[in-house]
C-alpha positions in Angstrom: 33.5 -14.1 4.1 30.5 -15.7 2.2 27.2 -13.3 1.5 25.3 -15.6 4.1 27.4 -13.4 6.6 26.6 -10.2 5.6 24.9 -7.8 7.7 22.3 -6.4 5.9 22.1 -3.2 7.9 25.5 -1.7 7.1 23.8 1.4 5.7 20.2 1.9 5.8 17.2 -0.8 5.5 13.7 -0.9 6.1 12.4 -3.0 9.0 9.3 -4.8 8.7 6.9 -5.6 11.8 4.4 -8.4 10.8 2.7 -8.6 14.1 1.7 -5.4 13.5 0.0 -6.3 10.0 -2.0 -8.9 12.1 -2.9 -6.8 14.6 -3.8 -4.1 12.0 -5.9 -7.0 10.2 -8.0 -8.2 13.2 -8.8 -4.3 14.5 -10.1 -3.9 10.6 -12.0 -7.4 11.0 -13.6 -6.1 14.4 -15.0 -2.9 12.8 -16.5 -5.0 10.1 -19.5 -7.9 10.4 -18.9 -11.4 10.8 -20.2 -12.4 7.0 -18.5 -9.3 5.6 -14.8 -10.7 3.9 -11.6 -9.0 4.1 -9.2 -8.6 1.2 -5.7 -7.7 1.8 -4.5 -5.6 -0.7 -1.0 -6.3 -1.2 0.1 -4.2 -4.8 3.1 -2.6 -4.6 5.2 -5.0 -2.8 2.8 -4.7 -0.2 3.1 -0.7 0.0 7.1 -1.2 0.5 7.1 -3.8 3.3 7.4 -7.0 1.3 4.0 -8.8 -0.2 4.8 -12.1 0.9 5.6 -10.9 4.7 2.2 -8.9 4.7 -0.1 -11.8 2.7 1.4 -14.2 5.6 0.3 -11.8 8.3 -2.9 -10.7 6.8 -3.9 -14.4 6.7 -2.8 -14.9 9.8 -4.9 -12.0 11.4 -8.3 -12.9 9.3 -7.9 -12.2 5.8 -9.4 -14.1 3.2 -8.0 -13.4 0.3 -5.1 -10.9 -1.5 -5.6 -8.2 -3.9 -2.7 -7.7 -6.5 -2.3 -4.8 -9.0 -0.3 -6.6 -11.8 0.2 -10.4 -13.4 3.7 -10.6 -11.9 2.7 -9.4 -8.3 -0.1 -12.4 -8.3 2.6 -14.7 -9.4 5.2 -14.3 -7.1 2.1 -14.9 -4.1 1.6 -17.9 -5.7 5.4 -18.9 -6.6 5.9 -18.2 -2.5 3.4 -21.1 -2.0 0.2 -18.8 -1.3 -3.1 -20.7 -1.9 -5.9 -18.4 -0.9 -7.9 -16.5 -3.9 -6.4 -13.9 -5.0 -7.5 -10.9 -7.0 -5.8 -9.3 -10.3 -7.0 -5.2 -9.6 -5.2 -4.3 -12.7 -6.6 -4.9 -16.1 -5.2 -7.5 -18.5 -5.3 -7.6 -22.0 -3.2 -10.4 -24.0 -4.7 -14.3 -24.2 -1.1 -15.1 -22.4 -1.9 -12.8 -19.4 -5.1 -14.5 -19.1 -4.0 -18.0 -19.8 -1.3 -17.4 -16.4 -4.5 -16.2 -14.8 -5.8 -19.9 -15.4 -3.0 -22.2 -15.0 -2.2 -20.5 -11.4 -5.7 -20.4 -10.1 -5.8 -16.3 -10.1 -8.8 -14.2 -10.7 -8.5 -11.7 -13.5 -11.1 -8.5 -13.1 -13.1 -7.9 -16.5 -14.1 -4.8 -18.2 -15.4 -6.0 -21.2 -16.8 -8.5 -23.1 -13.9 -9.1 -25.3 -11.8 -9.9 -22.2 -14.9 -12.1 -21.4 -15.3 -13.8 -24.8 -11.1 -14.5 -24.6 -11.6 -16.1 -21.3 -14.2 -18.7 -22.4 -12.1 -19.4 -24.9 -9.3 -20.4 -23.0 -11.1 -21.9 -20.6 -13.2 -24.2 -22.9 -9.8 -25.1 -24.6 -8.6 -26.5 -21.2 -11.9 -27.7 -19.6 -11.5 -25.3 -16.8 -13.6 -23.4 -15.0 -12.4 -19.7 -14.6 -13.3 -17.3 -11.7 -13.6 -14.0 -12.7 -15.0 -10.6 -11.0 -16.2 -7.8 -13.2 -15.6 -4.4 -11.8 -18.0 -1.5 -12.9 -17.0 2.6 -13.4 -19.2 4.4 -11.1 -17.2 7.3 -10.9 -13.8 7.3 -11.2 -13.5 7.4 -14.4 -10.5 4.6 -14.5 -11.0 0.9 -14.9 -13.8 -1.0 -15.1 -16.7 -1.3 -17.5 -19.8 1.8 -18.1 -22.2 1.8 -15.7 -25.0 1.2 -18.6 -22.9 -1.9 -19.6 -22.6 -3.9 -16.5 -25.9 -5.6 -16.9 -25.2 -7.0 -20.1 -21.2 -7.9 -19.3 -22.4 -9.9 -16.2 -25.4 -11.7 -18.3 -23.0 -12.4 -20.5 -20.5 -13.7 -18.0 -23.5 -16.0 -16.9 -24.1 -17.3 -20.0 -20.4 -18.5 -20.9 -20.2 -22.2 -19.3 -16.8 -22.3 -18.5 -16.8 -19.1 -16.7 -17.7 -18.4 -12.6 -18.3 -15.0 -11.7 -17.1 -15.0 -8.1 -17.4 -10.9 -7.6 -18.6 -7.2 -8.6 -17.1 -4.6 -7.4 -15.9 -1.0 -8.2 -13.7 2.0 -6.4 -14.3 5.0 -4.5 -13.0 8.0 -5.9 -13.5 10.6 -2.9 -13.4 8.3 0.1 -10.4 9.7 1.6 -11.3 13.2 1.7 -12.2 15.4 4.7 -15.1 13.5 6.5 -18.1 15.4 6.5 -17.5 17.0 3.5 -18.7 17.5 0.4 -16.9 14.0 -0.8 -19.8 12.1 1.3 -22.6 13.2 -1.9 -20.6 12.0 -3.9 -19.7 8.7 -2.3 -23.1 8.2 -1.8 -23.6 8.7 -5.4 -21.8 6.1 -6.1 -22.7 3.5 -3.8 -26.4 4.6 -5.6 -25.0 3.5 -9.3 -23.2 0.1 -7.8 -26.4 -0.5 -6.1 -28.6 0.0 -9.4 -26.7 -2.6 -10.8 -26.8 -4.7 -8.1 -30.7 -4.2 -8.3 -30.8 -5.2 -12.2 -29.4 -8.5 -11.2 -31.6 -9.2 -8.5 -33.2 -12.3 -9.8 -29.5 -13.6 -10.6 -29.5 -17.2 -8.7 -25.7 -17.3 -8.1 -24.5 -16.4 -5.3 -21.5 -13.4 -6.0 -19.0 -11.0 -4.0 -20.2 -7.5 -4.3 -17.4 -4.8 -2.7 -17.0 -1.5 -3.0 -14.7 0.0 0.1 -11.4 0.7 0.5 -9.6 1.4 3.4 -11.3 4.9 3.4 -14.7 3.3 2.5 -14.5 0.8 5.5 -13.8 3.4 8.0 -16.3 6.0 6.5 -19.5 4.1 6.8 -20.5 0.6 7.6 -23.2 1.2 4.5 -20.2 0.4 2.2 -19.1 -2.8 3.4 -21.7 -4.8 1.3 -20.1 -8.8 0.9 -16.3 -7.8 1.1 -14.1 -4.5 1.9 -10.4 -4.4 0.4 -8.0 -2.8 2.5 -4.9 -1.1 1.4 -3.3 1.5 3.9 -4.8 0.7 6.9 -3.6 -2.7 6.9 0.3 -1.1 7.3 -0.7 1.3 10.5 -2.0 4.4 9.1 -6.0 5.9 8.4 -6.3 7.1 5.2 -7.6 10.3 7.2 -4.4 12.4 8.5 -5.8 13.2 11.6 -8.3 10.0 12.7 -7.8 6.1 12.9 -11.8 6.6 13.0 -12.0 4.6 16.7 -9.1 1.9 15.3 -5.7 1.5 17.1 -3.4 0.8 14.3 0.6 -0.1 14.4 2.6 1.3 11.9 4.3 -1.9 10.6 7.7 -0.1 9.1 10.4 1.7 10.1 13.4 3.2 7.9 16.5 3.1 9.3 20.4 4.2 8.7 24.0 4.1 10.0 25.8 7.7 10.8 28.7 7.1 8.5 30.6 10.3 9.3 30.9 12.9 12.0 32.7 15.9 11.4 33.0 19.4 13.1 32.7 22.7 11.3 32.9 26.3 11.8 30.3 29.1 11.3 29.0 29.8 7.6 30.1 26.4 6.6 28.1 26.0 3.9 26.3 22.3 3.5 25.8 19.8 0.1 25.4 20.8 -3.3 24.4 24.7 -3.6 24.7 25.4 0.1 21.2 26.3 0.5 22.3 25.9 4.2 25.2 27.8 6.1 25.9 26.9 9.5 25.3 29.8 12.1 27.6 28.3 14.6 30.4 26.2 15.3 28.3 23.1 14.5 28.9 19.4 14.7 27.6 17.3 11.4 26.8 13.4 11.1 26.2 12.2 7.5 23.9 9.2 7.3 23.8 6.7 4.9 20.9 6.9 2.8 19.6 9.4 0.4 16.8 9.7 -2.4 17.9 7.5 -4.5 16.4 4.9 -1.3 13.0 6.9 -1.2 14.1 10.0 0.7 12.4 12.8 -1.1 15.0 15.6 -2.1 11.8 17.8 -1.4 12.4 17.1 3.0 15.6 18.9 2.2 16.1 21.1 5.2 12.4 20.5 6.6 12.7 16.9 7.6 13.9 15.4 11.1 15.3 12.6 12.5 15.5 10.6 15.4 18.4 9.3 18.0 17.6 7.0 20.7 14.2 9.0 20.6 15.3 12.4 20.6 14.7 14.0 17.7 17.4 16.0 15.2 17.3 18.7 12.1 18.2 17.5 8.5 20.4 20.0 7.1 21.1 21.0 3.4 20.6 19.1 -0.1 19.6 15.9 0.5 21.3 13.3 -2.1 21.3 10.5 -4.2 22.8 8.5 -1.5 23.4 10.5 1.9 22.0 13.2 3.8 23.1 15.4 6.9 21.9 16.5 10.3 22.9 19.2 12.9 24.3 16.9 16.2 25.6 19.9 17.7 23.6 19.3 21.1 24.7 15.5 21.5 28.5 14.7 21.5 27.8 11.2 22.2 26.6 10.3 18.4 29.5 8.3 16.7 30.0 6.8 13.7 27.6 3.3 13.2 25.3 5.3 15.6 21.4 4.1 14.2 18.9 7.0 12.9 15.0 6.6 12.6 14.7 8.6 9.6 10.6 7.0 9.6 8.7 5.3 12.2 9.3 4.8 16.3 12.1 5.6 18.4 11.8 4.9 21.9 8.0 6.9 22.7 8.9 9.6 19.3 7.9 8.9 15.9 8.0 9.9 12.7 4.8 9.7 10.5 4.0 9.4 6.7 1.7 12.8 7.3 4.4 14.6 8.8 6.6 14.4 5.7 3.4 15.0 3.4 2.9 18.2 5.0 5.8 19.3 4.0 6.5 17.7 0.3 2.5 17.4 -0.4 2.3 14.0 -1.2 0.5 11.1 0.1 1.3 8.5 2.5 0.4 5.8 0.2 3.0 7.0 -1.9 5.6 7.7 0.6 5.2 4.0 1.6 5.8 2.9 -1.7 8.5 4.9 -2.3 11.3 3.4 -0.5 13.5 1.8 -3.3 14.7 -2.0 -3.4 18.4 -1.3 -2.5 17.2 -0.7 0.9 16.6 -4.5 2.7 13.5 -5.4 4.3 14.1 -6.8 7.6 11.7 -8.5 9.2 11.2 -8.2 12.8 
């Protein structure tokens, strides 16, 4: 048997639904005006579902560009034969990060005029012209340049011949809190300090990309939107507020999925995985499934988490473990061995949510999504 025959779900994998991510794209394009850009930001390996599937997808539902965290993410896109602009979020530093940045058409954002200054350079050296965006700290206190120093970075970015600034943006800090809250003063506050600087460059003649929202920042208010919004989680089927897709209907565009691998009856007070934190109360009936933290299952959803069987839904019991976990079939004889478990996403009209494990293990859905670990295949749908 060659490895062209293998069936990739023999254990547990991840499917991927790119309709979805194009139907999540054009719902996010309909909230937003017709001159107003979308960026598709695809960091992470798009959040877990695979960055080329999702940058296809995302193009394909009205996206007009990609936004990468890292060098390497930018060039796989481009090694995949992905043309559109794409967007460095992440900061580089060294001449040969910045010289990859030129040679494979990618945008590198600037936070100071050193990183400026080594892109002319470059850029001169190679009589190129290099697009660049600048991204300015209005308030959370990360990346980007002081507010009092964006002035002079972008004069200075207009003043070097060989480079093109194509944007300015910066990043929401409270956006995705509770709406009606307190975080809207202080989103407001920083759409003020963007829009200062945005003022101080009012006579600029070039035309330039000025974006500040997120996914959180789109949905809040259409104030934010300015030339561009960058979308992150709502592109993958889930508002960035828990309770409200904020008048959008998005698809969740991934499921994880794994085999029953063992079934086994026990009696009462069987205790259950390492330090039997679980005994059963009754003569119970056990399936182990295939897949475990070590594949992105957080050990913290011991004994809290649920699962789903042809839609109906069924109690995690015990440790969960590197590689397997175990749920409580008492009530359905009929599972078997190679029987399929939803442990996240739709199963006939039941689901299982990113905010329902965050409720119990107090994450985030962003990094729930992220979470789920390479050995598990993506397959796309």
């Amino acid at each position: 048997m060659t490895l062209e025959n293998i069936d990739f779900r023999q254990r547990a994998w991840v499917e991927v639904f790119p309709k979805a991510i194009k139907s999540n794209t054009e719902v996010i394009r309909n909230l937003i005006s017709n001159n107003c850009l979308l960026m598709a930001v695809v960091k992470a390996d798009g959040y877990g579902h695979g960055s080329v599937t999702v940058s296809q997808a995302a193009l394909e539902g009205g996206a007009s560009s990609l936004g990468v965290a890292t060098l390497q993410e930018a060039l796989d896109l481009r090694k995949s034969g992905i043309a559109c602009p794409i967007l460095i979020l992440g900061n580089l530093v060294t001449r040969e990060d910045f010289n990859f940045c030129l040679d494979w058409d990618l945008m590198p954002t600037l936070s100071d005029s050193r990183e400026a200054l080594l892109c002319q350079k470059l850029a001169e050296s190679k009589n190129k012209s290099f697009d660049v965006h600048i991204k300015i700290d209005t308030g959370m206190t990360r990346l980007g340049c002081d507010l009092d120093a964006a002035t002079g970075l972008i004069a200075l970015v207009d003043q070097l011949k060989n480079l093109s600034l194509q944007g300015i943006y910066s990043h929401l800090a409270l956006a995705d809190a509770e709406l009606d809250s307190c975080a809207d003063i202080e989103t407001l506050n920083q759409k003020a300090k963007f829009e200062s600087v945005l003022l101080d460059i009012k006579g600029r003649k070039k035309k330039i990309c000025r974006h500040l929202a997120n996914s959180a920042g789109t949905f809040r208010d259409k104030s934010l939107h300015f030339d561009m919004v960058r979308v992150g989680l709502a592109l993958y089927g889930y508002s960035p507020f828990a309770n409200s897709n904020k008048d959008c209907i998005l698809q969740p565009a991934l499921a994880v999925r794994a085999k029953v691998t063992l079934v086994r009856d026990v009696p009462s007070q069987t205790g259950v995985s390492y330090g039997h934190s679980f005994k059963t109360q009754r003569p119970s009936r056990l399936a182990v499934v295939g897949i475990g933290y070590a594949d992105g299952i957080s050990r913290a959803l011991s004994g809290a988490m649920k699962v789903l069987i042809d839609g109906k839904t069924y109690p995690q019991v015990g440790s969960i473990t590197m590689d397997q976990l175990v749920i409580d079939i008492t009530e359905n004889p009929g599972i078997r061995v190679g029987s399929i478990v939803t442990v996240l996403g739709e199963d006939g009209n039941s689901s299982i949510t990113p905010y329902q494990w965050t409720e119990i293990t107090g994450s985030i859905p962003w990094e729930i999504l992220c979470g789920f670990k390479y050995r598990l295949p993506r397959v796309v749908i």
